[in-house]
DOMAR-533945 format. One line per 5 residues: number of its first residue (from 1); their letters; for each residue x negated, y, z negated of C-alpha. Coordinates in steps of 0.1 Angstrom, whole numbers, padded with zeros to 4 digits. Layout:
BEGIN
NUM = a = X/Y/Z ~ ... $
This chain:
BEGIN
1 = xxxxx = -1139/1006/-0933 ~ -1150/1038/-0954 ~ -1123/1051/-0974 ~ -1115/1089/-0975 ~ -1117/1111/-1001 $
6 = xxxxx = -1088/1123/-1015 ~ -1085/1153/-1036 ~ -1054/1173/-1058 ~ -1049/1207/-1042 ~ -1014/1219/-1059 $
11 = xxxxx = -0998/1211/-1091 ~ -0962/1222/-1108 ~ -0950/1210/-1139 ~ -0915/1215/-1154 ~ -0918/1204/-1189 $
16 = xxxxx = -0902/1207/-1225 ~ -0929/1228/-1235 ~ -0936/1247/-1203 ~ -0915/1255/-1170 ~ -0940/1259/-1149 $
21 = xxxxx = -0978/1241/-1149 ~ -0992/1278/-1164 ~ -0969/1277/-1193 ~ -0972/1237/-1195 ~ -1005/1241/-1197 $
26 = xxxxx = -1006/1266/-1226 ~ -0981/1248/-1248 ~ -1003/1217/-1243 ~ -1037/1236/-1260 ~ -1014/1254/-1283 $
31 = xxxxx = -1003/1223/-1298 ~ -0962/1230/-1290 ~ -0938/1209/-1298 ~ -0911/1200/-1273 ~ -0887/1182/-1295 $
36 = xxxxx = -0854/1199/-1312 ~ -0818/1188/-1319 ~ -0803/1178/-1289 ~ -0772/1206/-1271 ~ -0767/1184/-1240 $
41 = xxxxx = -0738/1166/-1259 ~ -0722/1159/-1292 ~ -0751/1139/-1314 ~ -0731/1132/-1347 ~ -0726/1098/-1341 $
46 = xxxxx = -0761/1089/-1329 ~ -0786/1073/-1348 ~ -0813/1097/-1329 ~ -0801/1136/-1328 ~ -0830/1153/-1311 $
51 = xxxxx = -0854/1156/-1282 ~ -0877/1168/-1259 ~ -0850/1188/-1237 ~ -0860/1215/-1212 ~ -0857/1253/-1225 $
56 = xxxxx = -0843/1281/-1204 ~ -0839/1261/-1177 ~ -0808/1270/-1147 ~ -0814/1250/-1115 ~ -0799/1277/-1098 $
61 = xxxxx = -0824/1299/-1105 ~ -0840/1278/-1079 ~ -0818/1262/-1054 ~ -0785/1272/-1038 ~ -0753/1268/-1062 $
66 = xxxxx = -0740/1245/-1036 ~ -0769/1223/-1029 ~ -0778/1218/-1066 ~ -0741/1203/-1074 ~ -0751/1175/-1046 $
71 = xxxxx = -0780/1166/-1069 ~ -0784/1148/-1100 ~ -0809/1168/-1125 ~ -0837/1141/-1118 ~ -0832/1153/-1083 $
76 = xxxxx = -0827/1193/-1090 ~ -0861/1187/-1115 ~ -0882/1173/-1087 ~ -0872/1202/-1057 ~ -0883/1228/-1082 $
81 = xxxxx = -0916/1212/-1093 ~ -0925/1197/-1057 ~ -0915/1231/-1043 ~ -0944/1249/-1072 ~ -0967/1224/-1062 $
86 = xxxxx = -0966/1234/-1026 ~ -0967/1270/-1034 ~ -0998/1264/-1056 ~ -1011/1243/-1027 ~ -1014/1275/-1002 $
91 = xxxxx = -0998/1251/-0979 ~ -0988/1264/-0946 ~ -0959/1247/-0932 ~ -0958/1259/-0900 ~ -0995/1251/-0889 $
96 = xxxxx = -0996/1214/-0912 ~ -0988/1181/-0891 ~ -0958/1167/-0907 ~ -0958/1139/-0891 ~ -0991/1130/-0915 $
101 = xxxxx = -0973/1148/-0946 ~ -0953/1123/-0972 ~ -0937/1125/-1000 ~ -0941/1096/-1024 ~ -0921/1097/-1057 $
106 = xxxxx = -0915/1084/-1090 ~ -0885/1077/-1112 ~ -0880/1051/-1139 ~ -0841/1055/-1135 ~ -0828/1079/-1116 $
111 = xxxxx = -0796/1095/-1117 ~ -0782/1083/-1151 ~ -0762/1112/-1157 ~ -0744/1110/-1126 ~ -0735/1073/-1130 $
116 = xxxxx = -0723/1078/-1167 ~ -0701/1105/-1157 ~ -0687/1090/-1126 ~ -0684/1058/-1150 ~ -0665/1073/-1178 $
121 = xxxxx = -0643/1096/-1156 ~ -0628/1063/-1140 ~ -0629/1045/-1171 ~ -0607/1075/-1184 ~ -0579/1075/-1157 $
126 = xxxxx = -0554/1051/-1144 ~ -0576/1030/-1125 ~ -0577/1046/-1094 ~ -0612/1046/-1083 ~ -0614/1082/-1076 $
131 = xxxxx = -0651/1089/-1073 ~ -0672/1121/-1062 ~ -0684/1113/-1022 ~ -0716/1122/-1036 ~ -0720/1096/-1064 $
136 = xxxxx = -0739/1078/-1048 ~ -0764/1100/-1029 ~ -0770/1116/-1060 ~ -0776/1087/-1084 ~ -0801/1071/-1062 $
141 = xxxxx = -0842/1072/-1077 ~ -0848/1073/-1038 ~ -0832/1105/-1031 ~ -0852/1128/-1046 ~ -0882/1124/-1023 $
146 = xxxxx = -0857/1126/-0997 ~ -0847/1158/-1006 ~ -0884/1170/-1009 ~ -0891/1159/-0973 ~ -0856/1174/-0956 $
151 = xxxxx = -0861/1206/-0975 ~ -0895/1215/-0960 ~ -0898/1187/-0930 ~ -0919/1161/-0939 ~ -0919/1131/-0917 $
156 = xxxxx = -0945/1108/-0929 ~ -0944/1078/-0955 ~ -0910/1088/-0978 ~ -0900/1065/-1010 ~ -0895/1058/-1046 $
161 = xxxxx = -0918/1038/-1068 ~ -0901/1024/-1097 ~ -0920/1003/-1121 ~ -0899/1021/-1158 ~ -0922/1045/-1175 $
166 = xxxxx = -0956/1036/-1148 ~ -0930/1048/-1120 ~ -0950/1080/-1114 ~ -0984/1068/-1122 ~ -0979/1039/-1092 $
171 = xxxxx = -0964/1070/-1066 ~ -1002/1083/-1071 ~ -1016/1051/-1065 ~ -0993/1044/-1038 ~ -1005/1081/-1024 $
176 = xxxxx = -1039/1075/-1029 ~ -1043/1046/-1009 ~ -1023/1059/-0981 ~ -1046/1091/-0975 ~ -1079/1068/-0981 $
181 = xxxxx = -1067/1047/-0954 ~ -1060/1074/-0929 ~ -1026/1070/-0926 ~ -1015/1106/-0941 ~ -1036/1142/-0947 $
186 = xxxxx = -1013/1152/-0975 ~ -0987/1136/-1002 ~ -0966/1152/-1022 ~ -0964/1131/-1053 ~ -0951/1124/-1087 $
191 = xxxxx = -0921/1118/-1107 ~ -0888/1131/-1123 ~ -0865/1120/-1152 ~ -0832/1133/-1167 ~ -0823/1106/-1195 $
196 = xxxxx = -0816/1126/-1223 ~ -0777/1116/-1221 ~ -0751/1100/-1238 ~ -0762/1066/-1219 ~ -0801/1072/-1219 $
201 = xxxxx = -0801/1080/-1259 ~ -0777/1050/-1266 ~ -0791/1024/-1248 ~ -0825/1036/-1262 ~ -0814/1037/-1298 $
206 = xxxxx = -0799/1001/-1293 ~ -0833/0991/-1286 ~ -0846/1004/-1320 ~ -0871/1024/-1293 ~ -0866/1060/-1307 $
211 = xxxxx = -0876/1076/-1339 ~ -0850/1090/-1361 ~ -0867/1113/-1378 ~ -0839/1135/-1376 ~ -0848/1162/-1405 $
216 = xxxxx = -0879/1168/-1389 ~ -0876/1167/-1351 ~ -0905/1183/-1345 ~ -0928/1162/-1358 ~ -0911/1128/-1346 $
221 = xxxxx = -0935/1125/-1322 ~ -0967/1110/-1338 ~ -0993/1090/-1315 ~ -1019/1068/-1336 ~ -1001/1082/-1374 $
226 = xxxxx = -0998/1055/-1394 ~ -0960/1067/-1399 ~ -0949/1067/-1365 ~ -0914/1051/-1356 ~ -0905/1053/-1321 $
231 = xxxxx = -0907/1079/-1291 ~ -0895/1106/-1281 ~ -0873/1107/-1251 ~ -0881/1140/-1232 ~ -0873/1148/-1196 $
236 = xxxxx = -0882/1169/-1167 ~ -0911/1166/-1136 ~ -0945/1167/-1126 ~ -0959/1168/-1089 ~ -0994/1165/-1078 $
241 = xxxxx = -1009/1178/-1040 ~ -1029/1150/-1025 ~ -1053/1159/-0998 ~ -1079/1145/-0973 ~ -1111/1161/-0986 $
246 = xxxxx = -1121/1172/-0952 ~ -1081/1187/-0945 ~ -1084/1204/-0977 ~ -1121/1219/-0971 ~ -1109/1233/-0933 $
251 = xxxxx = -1080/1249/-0946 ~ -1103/1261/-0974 ~ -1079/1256/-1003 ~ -1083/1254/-1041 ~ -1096/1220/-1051 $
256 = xxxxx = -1088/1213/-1086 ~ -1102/1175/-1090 ~ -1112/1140/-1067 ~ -1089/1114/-1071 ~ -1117/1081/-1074 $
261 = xxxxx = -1093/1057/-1083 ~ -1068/1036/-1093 ~ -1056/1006/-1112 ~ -1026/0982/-1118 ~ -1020/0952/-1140 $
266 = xxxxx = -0990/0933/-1156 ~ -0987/0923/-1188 ~ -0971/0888/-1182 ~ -0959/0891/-1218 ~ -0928/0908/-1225 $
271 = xxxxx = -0894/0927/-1216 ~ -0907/0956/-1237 ~ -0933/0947/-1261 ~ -0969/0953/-1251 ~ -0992/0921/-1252 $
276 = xxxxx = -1005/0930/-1288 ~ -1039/0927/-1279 ~ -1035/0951/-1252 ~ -1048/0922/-1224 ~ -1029/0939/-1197 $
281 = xxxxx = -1045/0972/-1205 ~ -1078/0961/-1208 ~ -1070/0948/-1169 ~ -1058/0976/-1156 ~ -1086/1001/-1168 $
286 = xxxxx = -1111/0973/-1159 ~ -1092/0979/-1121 ~ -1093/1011/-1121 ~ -1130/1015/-1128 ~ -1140/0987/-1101 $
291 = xxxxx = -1115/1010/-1076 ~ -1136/1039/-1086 ~ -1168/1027/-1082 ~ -1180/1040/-1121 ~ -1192/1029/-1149 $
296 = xxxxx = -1173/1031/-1185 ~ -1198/1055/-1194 ~ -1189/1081/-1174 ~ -1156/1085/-1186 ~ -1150/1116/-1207 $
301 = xxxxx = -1113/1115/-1218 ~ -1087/1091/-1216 ~ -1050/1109/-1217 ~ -1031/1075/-1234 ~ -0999/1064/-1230 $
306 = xxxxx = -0994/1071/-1264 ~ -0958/1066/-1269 ~ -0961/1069/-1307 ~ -0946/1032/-1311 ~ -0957/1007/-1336 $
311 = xxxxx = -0973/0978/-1317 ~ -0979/1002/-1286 ~ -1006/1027/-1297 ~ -1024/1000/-1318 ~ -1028/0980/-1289 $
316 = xxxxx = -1035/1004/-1262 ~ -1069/1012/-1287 ~ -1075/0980/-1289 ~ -1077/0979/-1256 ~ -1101/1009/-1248 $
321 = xxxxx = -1123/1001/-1277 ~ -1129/0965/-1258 ~ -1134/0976/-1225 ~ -1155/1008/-1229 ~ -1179/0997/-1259 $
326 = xxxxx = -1199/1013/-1277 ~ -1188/1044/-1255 ~ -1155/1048/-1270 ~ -1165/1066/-1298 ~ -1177/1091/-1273 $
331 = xxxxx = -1144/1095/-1249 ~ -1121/1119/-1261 ~ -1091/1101/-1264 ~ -1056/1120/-1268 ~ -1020/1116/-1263 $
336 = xxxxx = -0999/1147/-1247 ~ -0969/1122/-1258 ~ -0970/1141/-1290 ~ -0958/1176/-1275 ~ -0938/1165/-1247 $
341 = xxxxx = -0922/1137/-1256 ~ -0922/1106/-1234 ~ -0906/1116/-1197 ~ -0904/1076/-1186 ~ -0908/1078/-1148 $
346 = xxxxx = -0922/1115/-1149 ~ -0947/1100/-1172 ~ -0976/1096/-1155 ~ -0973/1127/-1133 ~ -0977/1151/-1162 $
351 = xxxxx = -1000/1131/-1183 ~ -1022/1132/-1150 ~ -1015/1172/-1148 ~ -1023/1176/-1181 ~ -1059/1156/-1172 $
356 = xxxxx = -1063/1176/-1142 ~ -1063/1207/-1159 ~ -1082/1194/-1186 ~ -1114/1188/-1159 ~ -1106/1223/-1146 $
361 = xxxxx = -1106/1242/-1182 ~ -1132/1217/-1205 ~ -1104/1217/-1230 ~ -1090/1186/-1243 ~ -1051/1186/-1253 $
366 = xxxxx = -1046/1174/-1290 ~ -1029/1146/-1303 ~ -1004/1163/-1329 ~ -0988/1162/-1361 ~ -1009/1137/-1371 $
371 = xxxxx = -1011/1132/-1410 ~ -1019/1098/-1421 ~ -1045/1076/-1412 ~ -1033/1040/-1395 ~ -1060/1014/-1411 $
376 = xxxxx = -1052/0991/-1378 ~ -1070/1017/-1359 ~ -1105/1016/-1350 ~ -1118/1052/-1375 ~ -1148/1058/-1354 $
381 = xxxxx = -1126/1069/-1324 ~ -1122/1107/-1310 ~ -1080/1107/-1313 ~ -1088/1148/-1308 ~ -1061/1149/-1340 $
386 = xxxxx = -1043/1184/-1342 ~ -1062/1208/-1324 ~ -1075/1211/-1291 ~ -1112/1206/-1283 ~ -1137/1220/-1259 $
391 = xxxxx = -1152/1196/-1237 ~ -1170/1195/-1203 ~ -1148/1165/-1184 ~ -1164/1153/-1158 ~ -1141/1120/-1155 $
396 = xxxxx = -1107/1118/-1170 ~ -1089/1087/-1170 ~ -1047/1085/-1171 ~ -1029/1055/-1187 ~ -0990/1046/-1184 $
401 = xxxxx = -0977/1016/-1188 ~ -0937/1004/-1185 ~ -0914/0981/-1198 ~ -0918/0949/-1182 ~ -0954/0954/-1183 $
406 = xxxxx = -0962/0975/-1156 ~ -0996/0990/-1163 ~ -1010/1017/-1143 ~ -1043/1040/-1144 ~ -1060/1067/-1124 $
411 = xxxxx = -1090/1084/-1123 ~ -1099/1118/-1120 ~ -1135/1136/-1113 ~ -1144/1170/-1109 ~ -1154/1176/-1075 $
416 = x = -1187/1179/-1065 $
């Protein structure tokens, strides 16, 4: 059976650094920094006092006051990004068969907010389990595709991927393989997260996961630095048009990249600990080329996963410098990590954004506020450190891996 080509034709992005994928995108050559002291809630007593929060950001800007109480923010974050990603798209929603249009989503956790409040609020009363008739329906990962497809109609394949911080990164795949196949013209995919909360920040800290670099937010936030200590959590969305190449051409519409493939892996190591010679990674990227039908050469960027963790970045170098050679040298190799912060289960949509656009522009993101040199990593690597570099991409590749050691990796090309 011949596959299908399958290309992006919309993107939105709702970011700490950008609100929309225009502004994302600028912040992201710009070298911004998403990261600042926290205002969701009262930090004083928290080992970690910043992150990557969304700025100006009012749901209701976007969706009906009433409607956006039924949702949890991973939910509101997704509408308004899925919703800029159709608009970008062109498409035309009375003419499109919905019946081959899904919605395929990602989301590490879901509605954590939601949970902890309804949580504490009983924990604070008498013990009468008073809960909100929506708890529920809003703390769901499922329901934010949901939403997507009841908002504008969409009646094919509809569901949540959820594989921690590869949660996004597998909706693609997931998306991919469904339009190759001929079972859907269009997806709308990607992911949404909204863990910057009294439960998300704990529960990290406990894990000794998140820097606490807490004079200097800003810079917290250091892929491949020999100083790094932890991530950075950040939140928000990222959602990606996927299109039969033959739908999109009819309709004539903006063609920003080819999806060629994609790849998955497990670590079989560890709860959260990457295998430290990155053999999962080295798996998945090997997948993900077979899927594609290239060679290592031909890549031209790799967007990491970056997280700016100890063991993490080391080994995810490792890896590439293993499976592509003598050719690594030549990749640009970066980690958007550094500005945004890591969005867990919105991960992979944005990194892949981020790669998208960089195929569209010839600019490569940097890898900020890098200052000292980690001797455990391979010095003749491109880590495109500080500033942004020009670059024809041809083939960008997008790692994001998750605790448990769910490893995922797609492949981008610019069309022919």
């Amino acid at each position: 059976m011949e596959l299908r080509r399958v290309v992006v034709t919309g993107l939105g992005a709702l970011t700490p650094i950008g609100n929309t994928k225009e502004t994302y995108w600028d912040g992201l050559i710009h070298g911004k920094s998403g990261a600042a002291p926290i205002t969701y809630f009262d930090t004083e007593k928290f080992k970690t006092k910043f992150a990557c929060e969304l700025k100006n950001f009012n749901a209701t800007d976007f969706l009906d006051r009433k409607e956006a109480r039924k949702m949890d923010k991973f939910t509101q974050y997704a509408m308004v990004a899925s919703d800029e990603a159709i608009a970008d798209a062109k498409l035309d929603l009375e003419v499109v068969d919905k019946l081959k249009v899904g919605v395929i989503w990602g989301a590490g956790i879901g509605g954590l907010e939601t949970f902890q409040d309804e949580v504490l609020n009983f924990a604070s009363g008498d013990g009468t389990p008073r809960f909100n008739p929506f708890f529920i329906p809003k703390m769901i990962a499922d329901i934010a595709p949901g939403n997507i497809s009841i908002k504008h109609g969409f009646m094919g394949p509809n569901y949540t991927t959820v594989s921690a911080c590869a949660s996004s990164a597998n909706a693609m795949i997931d998306a991919l393989n469904y339009i190759r196949l001929g079972h859907c013209d269009v997806i709308v995919t990607g992911g949404s997260e909204a863990a910057v909360t009294i439960a998300g920040m704990g529960g990290f800290n406990a894990m000794h996961a998140l820097s606490t670099r807490n004079d200097s937010p800003e810079t917290a936030s250091r892929p491949f630095d020999a100083t790094r200590d932890g991530f950075v959590l950040g939140e928000g969305a990222g959602a990606i048009i996927l299109e039969e190449y033959e739908h999109a051409k009819a309709r004539g519409a903006k063609i920003y990249a080819e999806v060629i493939g994609g790849g998955l892996s497990s670590d079989a190591h560890h709860m959260t600990a990457p295998h430290p010679e990155g053999i999962g990674v080295m798996a998945v990227m090997r997948n993900c080329l077979e899927n594609a039908g290239i060679k290592p050469e031909e890549v031209d960027h790799i967007n990491t996963h970056g997280t700016s963790t100890p063991l993490g970045d080391v080994a995810e170098l490792k890896a590439i410098s293993e499976v592509f050679g003598d050719h690594a040298k030549n990749i640009n190799i970066n980690s958007t990590k550094s500005m945004t912060g890591h969005l867990l289960g919105a991960a992979g949509a944005i990194e892949s954004i981020a790669s998208i656009l960089a195929i569209e522009h010839g600019v490569v993101p940097p890898t900020i506020n890098h200052e000292v040199v980690d001797e455990n990593i391979d010095a003749k690597l491109n880590l495109t450190l500080n500033k942004a570099q020009k670059r024809d991409v041809k083939v960008a590749m997008s790692n994001t891996f998750g605790f448990g050691g769910h490893n995922a990796c797609v492949l981008f090309k610019k069309i022919d």
